[in-house]
Biotite code that builds the C-alpha atoms (Angstrom):
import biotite.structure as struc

atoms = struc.array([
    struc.Atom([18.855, -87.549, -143.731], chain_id="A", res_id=1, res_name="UNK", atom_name="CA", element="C"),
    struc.Atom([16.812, -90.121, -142.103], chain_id="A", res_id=2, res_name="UNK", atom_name="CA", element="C"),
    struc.Atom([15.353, -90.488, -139.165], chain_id="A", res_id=3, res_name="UNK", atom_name="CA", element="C"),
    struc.Atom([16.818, -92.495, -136.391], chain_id="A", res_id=4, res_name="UNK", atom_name="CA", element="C"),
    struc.Atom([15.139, -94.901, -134.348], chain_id="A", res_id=5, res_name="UNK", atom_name="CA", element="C"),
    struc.Atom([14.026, -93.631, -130.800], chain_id="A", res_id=6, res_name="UNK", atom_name="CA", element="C"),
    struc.Atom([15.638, -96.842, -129.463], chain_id="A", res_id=7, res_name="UNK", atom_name="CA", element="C"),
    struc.Atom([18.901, -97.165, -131.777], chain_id="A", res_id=8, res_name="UNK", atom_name="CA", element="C"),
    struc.Atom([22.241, -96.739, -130.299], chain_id="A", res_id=9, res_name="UNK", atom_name="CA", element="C"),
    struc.Atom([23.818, -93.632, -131.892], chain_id="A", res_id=10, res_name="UNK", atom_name="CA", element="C"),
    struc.Atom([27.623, -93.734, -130.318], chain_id="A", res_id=11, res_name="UNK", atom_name="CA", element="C"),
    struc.Atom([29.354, -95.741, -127.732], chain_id="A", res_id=12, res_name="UNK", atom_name="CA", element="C"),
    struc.Atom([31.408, -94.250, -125.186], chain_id="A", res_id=13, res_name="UNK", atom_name="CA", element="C"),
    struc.Atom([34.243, -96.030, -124.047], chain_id="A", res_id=14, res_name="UNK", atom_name="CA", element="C"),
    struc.Atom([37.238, -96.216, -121.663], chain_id="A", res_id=15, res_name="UNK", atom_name="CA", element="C"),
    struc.Atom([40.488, -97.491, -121.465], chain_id="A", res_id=16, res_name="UNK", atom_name="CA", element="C"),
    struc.Atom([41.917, -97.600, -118.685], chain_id="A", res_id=17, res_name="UNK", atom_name="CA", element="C"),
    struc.Atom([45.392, -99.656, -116.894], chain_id="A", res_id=18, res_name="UNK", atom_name="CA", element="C"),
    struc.Atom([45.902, -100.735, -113.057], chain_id="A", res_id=19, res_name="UNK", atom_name="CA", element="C"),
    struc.Atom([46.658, -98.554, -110.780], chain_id="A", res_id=20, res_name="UNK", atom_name="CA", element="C"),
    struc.Atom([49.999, -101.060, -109.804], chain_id="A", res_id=21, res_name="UNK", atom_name="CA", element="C"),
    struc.Atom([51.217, -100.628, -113.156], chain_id="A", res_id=22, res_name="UNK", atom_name="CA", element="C"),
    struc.Atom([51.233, -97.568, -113.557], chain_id="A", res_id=23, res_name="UNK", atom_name="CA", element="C"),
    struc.Atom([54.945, -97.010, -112.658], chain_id="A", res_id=24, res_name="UNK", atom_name="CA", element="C"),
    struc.Atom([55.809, -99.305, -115.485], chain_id="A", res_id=25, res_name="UNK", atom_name="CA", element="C"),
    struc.Atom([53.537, -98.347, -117.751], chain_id="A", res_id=26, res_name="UNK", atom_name="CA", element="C"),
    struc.Atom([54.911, -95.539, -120.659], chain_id="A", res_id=27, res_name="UNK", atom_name="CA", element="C"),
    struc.Atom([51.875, -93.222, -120.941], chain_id="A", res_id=28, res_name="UNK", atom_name="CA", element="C"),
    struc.Atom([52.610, -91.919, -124.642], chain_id="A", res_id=29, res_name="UNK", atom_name="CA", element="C"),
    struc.Atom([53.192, -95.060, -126.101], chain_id="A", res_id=30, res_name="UNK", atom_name="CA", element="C"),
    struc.Atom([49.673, -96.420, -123.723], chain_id="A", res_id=31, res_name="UNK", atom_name="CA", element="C"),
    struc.Atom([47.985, -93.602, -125.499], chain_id="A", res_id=32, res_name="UNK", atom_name="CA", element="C"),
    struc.Atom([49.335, -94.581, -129.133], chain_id="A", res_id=33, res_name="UNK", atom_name="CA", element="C"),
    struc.Atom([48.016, -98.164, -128.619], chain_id="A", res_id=34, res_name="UNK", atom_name="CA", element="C"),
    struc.Atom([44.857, -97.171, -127.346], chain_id="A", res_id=35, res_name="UNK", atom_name="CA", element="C"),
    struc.Atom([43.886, -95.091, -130.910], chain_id="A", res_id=36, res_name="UNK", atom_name="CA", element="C"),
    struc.Atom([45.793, -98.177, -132.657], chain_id="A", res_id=37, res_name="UNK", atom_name="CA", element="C"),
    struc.Atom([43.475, -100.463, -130.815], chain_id="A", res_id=38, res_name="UNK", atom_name="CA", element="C"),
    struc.Atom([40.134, -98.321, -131.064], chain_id="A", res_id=39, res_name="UNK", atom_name="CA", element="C"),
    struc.Atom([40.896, -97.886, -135.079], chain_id="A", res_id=40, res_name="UNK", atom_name="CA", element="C"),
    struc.Atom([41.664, -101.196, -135.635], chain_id="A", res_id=41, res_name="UNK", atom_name="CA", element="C"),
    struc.Atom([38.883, -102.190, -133.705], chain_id="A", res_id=42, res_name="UNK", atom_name="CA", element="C"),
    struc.Atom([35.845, -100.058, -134.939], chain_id="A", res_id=43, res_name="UNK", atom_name="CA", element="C"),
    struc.Atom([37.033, -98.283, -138.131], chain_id="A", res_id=44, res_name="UNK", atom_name="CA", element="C"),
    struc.Atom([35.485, -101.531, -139.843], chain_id="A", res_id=45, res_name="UNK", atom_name="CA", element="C"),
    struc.Atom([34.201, -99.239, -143.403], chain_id="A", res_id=46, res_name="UNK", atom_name="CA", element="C"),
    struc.Atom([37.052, -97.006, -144.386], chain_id="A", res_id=47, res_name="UNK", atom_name="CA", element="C"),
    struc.Atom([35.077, -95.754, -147.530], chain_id="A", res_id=48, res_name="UNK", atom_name="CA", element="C"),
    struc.Atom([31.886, -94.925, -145.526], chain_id="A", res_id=49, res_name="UNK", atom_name="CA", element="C"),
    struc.Atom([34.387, -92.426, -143.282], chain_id="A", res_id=50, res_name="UNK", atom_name="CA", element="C"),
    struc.Atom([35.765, -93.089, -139.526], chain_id="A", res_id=51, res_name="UNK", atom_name="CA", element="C"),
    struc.Atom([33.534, -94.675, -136.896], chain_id="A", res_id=52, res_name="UNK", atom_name="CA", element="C"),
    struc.Atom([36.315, -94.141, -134.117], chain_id="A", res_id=53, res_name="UNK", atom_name="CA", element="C"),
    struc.Atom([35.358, -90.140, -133.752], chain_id="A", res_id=54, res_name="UNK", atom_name="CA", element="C"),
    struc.Atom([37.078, -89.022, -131.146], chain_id="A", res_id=55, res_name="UNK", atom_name="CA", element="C"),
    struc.Atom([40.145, -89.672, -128.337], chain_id="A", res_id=56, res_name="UNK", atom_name="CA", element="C"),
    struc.Atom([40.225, -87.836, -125.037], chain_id="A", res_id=57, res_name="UNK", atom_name="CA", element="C"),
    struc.Atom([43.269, -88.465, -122.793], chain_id="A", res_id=58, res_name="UNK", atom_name="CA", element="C"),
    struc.Atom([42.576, -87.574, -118.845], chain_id="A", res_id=59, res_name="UNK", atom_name="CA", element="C"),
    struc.Atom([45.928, -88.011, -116.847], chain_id="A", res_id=60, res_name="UNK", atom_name="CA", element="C"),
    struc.Atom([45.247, -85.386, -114.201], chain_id="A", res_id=61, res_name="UNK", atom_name="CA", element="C"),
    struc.Atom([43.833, -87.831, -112.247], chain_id="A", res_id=62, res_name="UNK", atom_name="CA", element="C"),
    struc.Atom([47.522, -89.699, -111.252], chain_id="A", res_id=63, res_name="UNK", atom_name="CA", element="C"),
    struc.Atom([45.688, -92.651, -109.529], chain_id="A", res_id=64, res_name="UNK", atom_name="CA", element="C"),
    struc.Atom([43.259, -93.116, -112.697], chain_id="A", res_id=65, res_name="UNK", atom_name="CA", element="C"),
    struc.Atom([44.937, -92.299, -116.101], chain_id="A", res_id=66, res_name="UNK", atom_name="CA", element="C"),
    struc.Atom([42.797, -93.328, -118.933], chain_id="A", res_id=67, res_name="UNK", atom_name="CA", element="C"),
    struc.Atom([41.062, -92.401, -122.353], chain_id="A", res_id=68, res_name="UNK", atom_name="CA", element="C"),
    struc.Atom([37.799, -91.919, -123.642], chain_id="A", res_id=69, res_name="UNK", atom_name="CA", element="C"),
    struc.Atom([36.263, -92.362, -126.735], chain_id="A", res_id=70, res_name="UNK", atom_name="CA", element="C"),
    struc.Atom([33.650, -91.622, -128.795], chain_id="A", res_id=71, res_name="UNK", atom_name="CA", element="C"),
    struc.Atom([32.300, -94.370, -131.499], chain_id="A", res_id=72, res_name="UNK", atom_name="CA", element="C"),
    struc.Atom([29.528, -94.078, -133.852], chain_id="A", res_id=73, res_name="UNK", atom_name="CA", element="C"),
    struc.Atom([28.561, -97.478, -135.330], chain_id="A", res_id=74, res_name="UNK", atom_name="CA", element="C"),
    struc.Atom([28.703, -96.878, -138.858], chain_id="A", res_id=75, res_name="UNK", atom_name="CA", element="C"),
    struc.Atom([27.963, -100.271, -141.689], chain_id="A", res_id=76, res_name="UNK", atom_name="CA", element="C"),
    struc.Atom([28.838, -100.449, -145.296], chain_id="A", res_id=77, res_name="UNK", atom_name="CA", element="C"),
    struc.Atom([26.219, -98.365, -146.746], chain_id="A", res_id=78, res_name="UNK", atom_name="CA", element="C"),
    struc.Atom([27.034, -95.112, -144.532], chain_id="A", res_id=79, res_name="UNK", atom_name="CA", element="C"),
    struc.Atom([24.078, -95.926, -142.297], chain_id="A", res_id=80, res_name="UNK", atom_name="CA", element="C"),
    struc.Atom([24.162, -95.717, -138.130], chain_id="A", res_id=81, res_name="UNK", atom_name="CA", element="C"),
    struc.Atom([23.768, -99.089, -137.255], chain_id="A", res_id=82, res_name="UNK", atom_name="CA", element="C"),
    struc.Atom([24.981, -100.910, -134.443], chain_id="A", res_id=83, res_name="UNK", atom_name="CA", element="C"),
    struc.Atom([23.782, -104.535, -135.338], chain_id="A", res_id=84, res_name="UNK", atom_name="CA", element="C"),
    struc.Atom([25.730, -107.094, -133.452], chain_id="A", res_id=85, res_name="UNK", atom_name="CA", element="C"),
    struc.Atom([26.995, -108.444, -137.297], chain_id="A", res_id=86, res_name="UNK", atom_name="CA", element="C"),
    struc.Atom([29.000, -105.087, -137.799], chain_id="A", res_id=87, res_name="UNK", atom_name="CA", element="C"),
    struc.Atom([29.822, -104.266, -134.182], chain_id="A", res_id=88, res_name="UNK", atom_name="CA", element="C"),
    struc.Atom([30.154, -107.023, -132.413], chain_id="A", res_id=89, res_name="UNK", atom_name="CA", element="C"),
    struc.Atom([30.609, -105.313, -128.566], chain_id="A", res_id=90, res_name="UNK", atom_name="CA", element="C"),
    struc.Atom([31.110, -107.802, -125.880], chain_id="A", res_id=91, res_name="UNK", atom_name="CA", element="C"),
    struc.Atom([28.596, -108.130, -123.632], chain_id="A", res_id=92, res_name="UNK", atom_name="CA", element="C"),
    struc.Atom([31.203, -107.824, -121.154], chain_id="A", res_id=93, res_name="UNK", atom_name="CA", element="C"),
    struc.Atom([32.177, -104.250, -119.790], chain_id="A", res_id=94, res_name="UNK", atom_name="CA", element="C"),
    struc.Atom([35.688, -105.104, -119.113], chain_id="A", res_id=95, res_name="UNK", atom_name="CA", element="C"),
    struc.Atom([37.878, -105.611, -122.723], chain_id="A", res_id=96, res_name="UNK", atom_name="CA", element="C"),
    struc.Atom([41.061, -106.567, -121.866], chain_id="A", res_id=97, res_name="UNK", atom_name="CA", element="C"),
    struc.Atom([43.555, -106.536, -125.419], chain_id="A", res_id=98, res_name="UNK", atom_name="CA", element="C"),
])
C-alpha cells in the first residue's frame, strides 16, 4: 500500500437531514431509501474500483432531528484515495439540497 499524504482527505462524513416542519409529512423509510439512492448515485462514481459510499447510519431517536450519516471515501479510476475536485466535485457549500 502506499502512503497517504499527511494533508489528503481520506473520507467525508456527511448528513442528511429534512425540516423539522416536515417531518409529519415526510415517510421516513422511503426518506431513508432515497438518501442511499442519492449518496450511491452521487459518489459511487468507479464501480470496478469497488464502492466509495461505505457506509449508512440512520439516527431517528432524536424525533426533532431525524437524519443519516455517511461515510465516503473518495476513490478515482485507478483504485487510488483521491479526492481531487475532477472526481469529487463537493460543493463548497455545506448545505446540498437534492
Amino acid at each position: 500500500m502506499r502512503n497517504l499524504r499527511n494533508n489528503g482527505v481520506l473520507a467525508y462524513g456527511i448528513v442528511t437531514t429534512f425540516s423539522h416542519e416536515d417531518a409529519e409529512k415526510i415517510d421516513i423509510e422511503k426518506s431513508q431509501q432515497n438518501n442511499v439512492k442519492w449518496l450511491k448515485n452521487t459518489f459511487n462514481l468507479t464501480p470496478k474500483n469497488g464502492k466509495s459510499v461505505r457506509g449508512v447510519m440512520y439516527h431517528g431517536d432524536e424525533y426533532e432531528n431525524v437524519h443519516c450519516h455517511s461515510l465516503v471515501v473518495p476513490v478515482n479510476e485507478q483504485g487510488k484515495i483521491c479526492a481531487s475536485n475532477e472526481r469529487f466535485p463537493f460543493p463548497k457549500s455545506k448545505n446540498i439540497v437534492s
